[in-house]
C-alpha positions as CSV (number, residue, x, y, z in Angstrom):
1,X,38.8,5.7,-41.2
2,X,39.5,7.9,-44.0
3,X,38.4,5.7,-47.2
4,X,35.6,4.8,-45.2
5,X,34.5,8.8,-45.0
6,X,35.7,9.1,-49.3
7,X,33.6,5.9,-49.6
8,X,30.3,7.3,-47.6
9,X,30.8,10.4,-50.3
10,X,31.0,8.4,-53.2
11,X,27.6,6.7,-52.9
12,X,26.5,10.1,-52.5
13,X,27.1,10.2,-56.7
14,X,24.6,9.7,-59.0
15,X,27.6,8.6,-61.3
16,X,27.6,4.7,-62.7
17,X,31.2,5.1,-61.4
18,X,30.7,6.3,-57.9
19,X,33.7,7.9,-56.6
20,X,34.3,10.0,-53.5
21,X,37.2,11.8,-51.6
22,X,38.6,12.9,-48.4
23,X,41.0,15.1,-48.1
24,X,42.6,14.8,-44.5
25,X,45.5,16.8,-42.7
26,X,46.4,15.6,-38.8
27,X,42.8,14.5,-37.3
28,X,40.9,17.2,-39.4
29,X,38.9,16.8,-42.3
30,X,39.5,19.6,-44.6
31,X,37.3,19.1,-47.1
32,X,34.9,15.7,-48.7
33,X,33.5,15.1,-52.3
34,X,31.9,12.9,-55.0
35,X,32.0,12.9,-58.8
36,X,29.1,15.2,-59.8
37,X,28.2,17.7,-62.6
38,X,30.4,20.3,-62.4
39,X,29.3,23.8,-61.6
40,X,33.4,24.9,-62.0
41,X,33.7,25.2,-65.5
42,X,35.0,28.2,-65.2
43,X,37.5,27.7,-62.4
44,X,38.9,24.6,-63.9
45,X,40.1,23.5,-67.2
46,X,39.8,20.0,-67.6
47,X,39.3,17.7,-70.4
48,X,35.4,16.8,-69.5
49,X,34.1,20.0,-68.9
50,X,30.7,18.8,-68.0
51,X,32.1,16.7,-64.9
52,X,34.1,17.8,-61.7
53,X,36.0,15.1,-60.1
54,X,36.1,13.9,-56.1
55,X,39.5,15.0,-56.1
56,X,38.8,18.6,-57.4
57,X,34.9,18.5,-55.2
58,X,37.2,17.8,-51.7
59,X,39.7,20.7,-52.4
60,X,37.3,22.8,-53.7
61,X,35.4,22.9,-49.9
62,X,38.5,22.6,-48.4
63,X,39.6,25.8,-50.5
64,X,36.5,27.4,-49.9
65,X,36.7,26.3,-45.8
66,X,40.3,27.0,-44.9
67,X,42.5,28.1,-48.2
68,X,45.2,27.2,-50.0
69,X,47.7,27.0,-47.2
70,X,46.3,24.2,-44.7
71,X,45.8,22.2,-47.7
72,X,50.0,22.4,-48.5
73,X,51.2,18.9,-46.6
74,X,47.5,17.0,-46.8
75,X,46.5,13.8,-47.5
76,X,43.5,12.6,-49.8
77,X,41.8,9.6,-49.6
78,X,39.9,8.2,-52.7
79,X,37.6,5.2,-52.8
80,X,35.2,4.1,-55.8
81,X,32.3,2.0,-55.4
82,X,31.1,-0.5,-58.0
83,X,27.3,-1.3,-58.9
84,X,27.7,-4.1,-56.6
85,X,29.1,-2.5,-53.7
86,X,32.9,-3.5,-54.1
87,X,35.6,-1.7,-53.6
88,X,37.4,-0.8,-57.3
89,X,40.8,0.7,-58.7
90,X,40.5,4.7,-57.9
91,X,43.8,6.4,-58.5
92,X,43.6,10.1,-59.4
93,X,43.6,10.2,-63.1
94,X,46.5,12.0,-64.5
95,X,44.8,15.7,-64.8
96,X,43.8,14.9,-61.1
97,X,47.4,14.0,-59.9
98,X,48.6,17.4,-61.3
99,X,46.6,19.5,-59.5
100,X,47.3,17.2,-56.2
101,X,50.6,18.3,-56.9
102,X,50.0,21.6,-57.6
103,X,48.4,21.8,-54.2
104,X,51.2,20.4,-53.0
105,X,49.3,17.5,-51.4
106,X,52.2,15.4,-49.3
107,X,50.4,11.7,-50.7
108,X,47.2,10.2,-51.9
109,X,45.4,6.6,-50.6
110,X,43.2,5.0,-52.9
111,X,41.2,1.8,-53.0
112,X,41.8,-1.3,-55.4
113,X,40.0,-4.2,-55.8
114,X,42.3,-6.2,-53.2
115,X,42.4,-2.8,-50.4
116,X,44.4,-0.2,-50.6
117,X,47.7,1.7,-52.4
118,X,49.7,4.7,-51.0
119,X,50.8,7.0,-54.3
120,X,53.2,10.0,-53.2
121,X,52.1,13.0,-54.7
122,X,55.2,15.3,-54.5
């Protein structure tokens, strides 16, 4: 249910690669996002400064929606959706796995071409 809510977010992006993210902790959804331009160029220092990614959109709102502490034990889902409509490879890069770890976010699902890996975060 999950990567099909990170995949309805990441043909929300206007990106060649679309890429979306849920991040999940019991049955709530505590925040959802898509690679877009980033307006958080101050807040984050990343290597692409002109681009936030769905990992860093979903805990943004869920930052924003319920703070730092419900996100401590989540889980993030991340899908990426090809030209064609397939699924594709979308693990966290490795900028992106730091600050899931930072967060401490318990473990990440993301889609492959074949379905679907389990990376712990911790």
């Amino acid at each position: 249910m999950s990567i099909r809510l990170a995949s309805k977010q990441a043909n929300r992006s206007t990106f060649k690669y679309k890429i979306g993210a849920a991040l999940v902790k019991g049955s709530s959804i505590l925040g959802v996002g898509h690679n877009e331009v980033n307006r958080y160029t101050k807040q984050w220092k990343q290597r692409w400064p002109g681009s936030l990614h769905a990992e860093e959109s979903a805990i943004l709102m869920a930052l924003k929606k319920s703070g730092h502490a419900a996100i401590i034990g989540s889980t993030l889902y991340v899908s990426r959706i090809t030209p064609s409509g397939e699924l594709a490879l979308a693990k966290p890069c490795s900028n992106c796995q730091a600050i899931l770890k930072a967060f401490q976010i318990k473990d990440v699902h993301y889609t492959t071409p074949t379905g679907v890996e389990v990376m712990e975060c911790r």
